[in-house]
C-alpha distance (Angstrom), angle and dihedral (degrees) to the residues before:
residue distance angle dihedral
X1 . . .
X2 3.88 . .
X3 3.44 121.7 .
X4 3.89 112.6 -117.4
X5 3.38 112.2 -106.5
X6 4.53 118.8 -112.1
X7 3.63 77.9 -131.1
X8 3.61 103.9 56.0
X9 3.92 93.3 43.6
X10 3.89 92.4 54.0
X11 3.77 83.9 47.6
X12 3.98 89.1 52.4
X13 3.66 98.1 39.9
X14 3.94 88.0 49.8
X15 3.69 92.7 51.0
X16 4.12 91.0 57.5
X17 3.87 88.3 49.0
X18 3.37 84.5 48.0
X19 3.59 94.1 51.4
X20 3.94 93.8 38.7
X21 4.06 87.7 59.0
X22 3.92 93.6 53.8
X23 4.09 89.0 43.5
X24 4.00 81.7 49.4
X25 3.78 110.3 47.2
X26 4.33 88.6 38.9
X27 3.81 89.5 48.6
X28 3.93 117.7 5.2
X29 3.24 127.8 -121.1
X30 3.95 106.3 -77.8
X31 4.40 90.2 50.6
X32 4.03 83.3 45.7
X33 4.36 103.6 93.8
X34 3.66 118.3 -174.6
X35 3.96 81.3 -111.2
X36 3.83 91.4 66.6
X37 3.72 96.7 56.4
X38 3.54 99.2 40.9
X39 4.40 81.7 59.2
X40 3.79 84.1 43.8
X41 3.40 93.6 53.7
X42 3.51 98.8 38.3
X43 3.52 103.1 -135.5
X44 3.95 148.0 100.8
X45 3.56 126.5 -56.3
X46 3.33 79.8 -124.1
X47 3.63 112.6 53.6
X48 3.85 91.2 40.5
X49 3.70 84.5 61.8
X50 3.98 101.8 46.0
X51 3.59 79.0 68.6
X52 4.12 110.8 36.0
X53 4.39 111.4 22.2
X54 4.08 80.3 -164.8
X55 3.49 159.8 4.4
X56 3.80 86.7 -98.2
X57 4.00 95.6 63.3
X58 3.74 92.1 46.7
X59 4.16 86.8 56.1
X60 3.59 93.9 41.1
X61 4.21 90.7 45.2
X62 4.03 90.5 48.1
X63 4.01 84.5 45.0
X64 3.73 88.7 62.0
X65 3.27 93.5 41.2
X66 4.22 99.0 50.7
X67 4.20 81.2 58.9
X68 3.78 102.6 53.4
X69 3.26 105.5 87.5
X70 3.72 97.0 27.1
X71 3.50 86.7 58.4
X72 4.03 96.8 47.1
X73 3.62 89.1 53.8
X74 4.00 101.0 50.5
X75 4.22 83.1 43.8
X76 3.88 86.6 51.0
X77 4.09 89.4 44.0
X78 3.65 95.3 45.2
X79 4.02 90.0 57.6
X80 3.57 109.3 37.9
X81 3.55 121.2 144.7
X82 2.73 118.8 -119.8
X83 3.91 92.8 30.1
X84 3.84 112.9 -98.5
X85 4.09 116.5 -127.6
X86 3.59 105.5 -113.8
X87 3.73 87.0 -117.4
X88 3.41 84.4 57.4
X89 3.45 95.4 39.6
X90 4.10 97.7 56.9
X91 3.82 92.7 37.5
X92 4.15 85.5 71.5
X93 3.61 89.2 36.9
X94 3.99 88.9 59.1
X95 3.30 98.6 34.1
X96 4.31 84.3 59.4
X97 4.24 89.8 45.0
X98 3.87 87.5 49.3
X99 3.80 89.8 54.3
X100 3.75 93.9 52.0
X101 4.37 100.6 36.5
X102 4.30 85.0 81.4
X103 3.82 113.1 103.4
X104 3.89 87.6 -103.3
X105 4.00 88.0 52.1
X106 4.05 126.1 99.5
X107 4.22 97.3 -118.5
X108 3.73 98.0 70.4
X109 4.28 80.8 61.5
X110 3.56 84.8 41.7
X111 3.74 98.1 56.7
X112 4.05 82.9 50.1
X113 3.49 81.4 50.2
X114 3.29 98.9 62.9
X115 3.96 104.4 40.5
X116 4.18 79.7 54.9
X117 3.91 90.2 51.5
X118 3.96 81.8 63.2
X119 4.06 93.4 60.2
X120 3.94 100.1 32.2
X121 3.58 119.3 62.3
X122 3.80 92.8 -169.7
X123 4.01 90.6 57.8
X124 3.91 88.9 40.9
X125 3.46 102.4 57.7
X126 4.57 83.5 43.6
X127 4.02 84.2 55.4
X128 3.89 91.0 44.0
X129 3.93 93.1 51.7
X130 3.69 86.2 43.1
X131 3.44 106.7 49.8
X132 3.91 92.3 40.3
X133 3.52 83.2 57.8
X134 3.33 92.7 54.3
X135 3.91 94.3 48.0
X136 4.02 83.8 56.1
X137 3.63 94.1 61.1
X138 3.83 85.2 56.9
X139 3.72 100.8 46.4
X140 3.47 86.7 59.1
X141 4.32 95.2 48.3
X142 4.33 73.6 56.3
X143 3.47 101.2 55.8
X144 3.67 93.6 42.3
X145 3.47 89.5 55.4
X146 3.49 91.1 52.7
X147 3.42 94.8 55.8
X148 3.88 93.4 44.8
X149 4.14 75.3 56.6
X150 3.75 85.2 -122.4
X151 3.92 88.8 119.3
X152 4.47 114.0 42.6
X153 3.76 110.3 -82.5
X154 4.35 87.6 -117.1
X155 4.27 97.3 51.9
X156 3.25 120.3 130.5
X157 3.59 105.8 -117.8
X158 3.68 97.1 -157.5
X159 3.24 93.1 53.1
X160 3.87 96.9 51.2
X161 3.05 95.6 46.1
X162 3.76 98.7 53.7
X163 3.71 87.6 46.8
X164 3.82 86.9 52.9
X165 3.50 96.8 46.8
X166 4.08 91.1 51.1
X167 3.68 89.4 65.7
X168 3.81 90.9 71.7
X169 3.91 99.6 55.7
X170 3.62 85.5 40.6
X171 4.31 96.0 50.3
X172 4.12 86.0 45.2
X173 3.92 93.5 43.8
X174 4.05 95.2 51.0
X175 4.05 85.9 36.5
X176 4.15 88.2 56.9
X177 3.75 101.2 41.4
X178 3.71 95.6 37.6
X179 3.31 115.3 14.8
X180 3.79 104.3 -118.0
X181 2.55 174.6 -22.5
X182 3.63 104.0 -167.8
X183 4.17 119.7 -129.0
X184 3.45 96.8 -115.2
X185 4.40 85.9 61.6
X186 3.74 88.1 34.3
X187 3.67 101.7 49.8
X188 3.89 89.3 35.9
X189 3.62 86.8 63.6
X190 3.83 95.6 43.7
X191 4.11 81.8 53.6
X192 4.29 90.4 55.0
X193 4.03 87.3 47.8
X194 3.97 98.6 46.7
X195 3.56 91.3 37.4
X196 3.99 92.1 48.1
X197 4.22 86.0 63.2
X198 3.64 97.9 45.8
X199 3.57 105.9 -91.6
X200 3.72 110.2 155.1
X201 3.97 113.8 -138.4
């Protein structure tokens, strides 16, 4: 008997993600049975199974997913060379977000993400190590703004960079549940605010 091919199981495995997401963002995850992605997906109990025991793995494996590329950008940010403004900086960070709010995009699954991170421990302590992650890659942007003296010599780097990180949840949260506003607006705004406590752009 041939042996299956790596290639063919990453294909099948992607297709029931794939399937899992459309089951998701139609229904959320608590209307969404096993049942209704196996249909989705259009295959076996079975084989749907090899790959996913439960419900739980598929969230877990499409909460890894949503982060990916979320994560490679704020990485990417973070170590620019030269270093980016932070205007700069969270203009390509919104400009990704936007990209990804649509009803095709990964943050409507991660707002689901998040009210399930409230029930599930397991998932809550993922988002936790995720988004503090996250929050790293922004307290660095902050202190190398401070040392470009675009940010005063005596901020608290921490600080500023958890503040800075918050406006990306908060751009993708008002994009999702109501539709803008746009990043030019957004970061416009962001602009008036920094600007209004010294921050040089």
């Amino acid at each position: 008997m041939p042996r299956v091919s790596e290639e063919h199981l990453a294909a099948r495995r992607q297709q029931i993600l794939d399937a899992a997401r459309r089951c998701f963002r139609r229904n959320g995850f608590h209307a969404t049975s096993m049942q209704d992605v196996i249909n989705e997906a259009g295959l076996s109990v079975g084989a749907v199974y090899r790959y996913f025991g439960s419900k739980h793995e598929l969230v877990t494996s499409i909460a890894e997913s949503v982060v990916d590329g979320a994560d490679e950008l704020f990485a990417t940010l973070a170590t620019a060379e030269p270093p980016l403004p932070l205007i700069d900086a969270l203009d390509r960070a919104l400009e990704f977000i936007e990209s990804q709010t649509g009803p095709d995009g990964v943050f409507p699954l991660a707002v689901q993400v998040w009210a399930e991170s409230l029930r599930d421990p397991a998932l809550a302590e993922f988002v936790a190590r995720v988004y503090s992650r996250f929050r790293s890659r922004f307290v660095v942007l902050a202190r190398r703004a401070q040392q470009a003296g675009e940010l005063p010599a005596d901020a608290d780097a921490e600080a500023a960079g958890a503040v800075l990180f918050g406006v990306i949840p908060g751009f993708a949260l008002q994009r999702v549940l109501t539709g803008g506003p746009d990043p030019k607006t957004y970061l416009d705004g962001v602009t008036a605010l920094l600007a209004s406590q010294g921050v040089r752009k």
